[in-house]
C-alpha atoms as one frame of an Amber mdcrd trajectory, in Angstrom:
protein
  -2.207   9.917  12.117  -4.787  10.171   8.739  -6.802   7.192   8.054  -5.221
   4.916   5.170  -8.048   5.919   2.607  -7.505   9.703   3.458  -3.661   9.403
   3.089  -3.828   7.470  -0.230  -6.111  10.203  -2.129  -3.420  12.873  -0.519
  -0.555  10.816  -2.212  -2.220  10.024  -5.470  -5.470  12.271  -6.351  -5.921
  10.837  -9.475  -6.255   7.189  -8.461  -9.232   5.888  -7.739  -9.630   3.811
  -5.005 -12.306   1.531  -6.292  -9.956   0.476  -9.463  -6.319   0.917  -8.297
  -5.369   0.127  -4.838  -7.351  -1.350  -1.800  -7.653  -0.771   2.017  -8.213
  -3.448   4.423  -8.424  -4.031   8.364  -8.298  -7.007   9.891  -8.574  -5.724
  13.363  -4.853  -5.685  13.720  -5.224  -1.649  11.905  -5.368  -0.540   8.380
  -3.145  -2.141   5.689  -2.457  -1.694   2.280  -4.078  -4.800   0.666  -3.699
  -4.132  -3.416  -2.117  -2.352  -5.239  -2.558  -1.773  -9.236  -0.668   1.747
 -10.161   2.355   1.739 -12.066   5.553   1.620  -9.470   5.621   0.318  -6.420
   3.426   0.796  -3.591   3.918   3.602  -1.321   5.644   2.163   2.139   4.080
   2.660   5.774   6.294   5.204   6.828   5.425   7.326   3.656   1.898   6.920
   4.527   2.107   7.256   8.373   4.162  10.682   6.935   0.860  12.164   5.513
  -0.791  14.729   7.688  -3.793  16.425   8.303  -3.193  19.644   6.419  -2.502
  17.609   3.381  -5.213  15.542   3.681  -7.288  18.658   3.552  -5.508  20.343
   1.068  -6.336  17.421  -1.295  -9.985  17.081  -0.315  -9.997  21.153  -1.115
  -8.611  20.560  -4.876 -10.979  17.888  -5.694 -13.894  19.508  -4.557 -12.549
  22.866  -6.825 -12.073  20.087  -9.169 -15.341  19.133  -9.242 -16.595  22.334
  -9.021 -14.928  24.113 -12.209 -16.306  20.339 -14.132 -19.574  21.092 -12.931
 -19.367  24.757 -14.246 -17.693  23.718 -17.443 -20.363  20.775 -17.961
């Protein structure tokens, strides 16, 4: 299992998670705790569904991402 954060930027790489959803943990594990993206908010399975490969497949296209910006900039 991904952390919350991790599997959030896999499902939506173009939110950003200081404007448009938040992460809590109460010590009972990691919930979803706002939400502010259009449609409604992905459900636990969906996110206990994300794996590690996608997690670094999307940390892999931002950093490219960032990369080509940097060069372009």
């Amino acid at each position: 299992m991904v952390a919350l954060a991790d599997a959030l930027a896999a499902l939506y790489p173009a939110a950003d998670p200081t404007r448009d959803y938040a992460g809590r943990d109460a010590g009972a594990g990691p919930y979803l705790a706002a939400w502010h993206l259009p449609g409604p908010p992905p459900t636990a399975a969906a996110i206990a569904a994300v794996t590690a490969e996608q997690v670094a497949a999307a940390r892999l296209a931002r950093s490219r991402a960032a990369a080509l910006g940097a060069l372009a900039g």
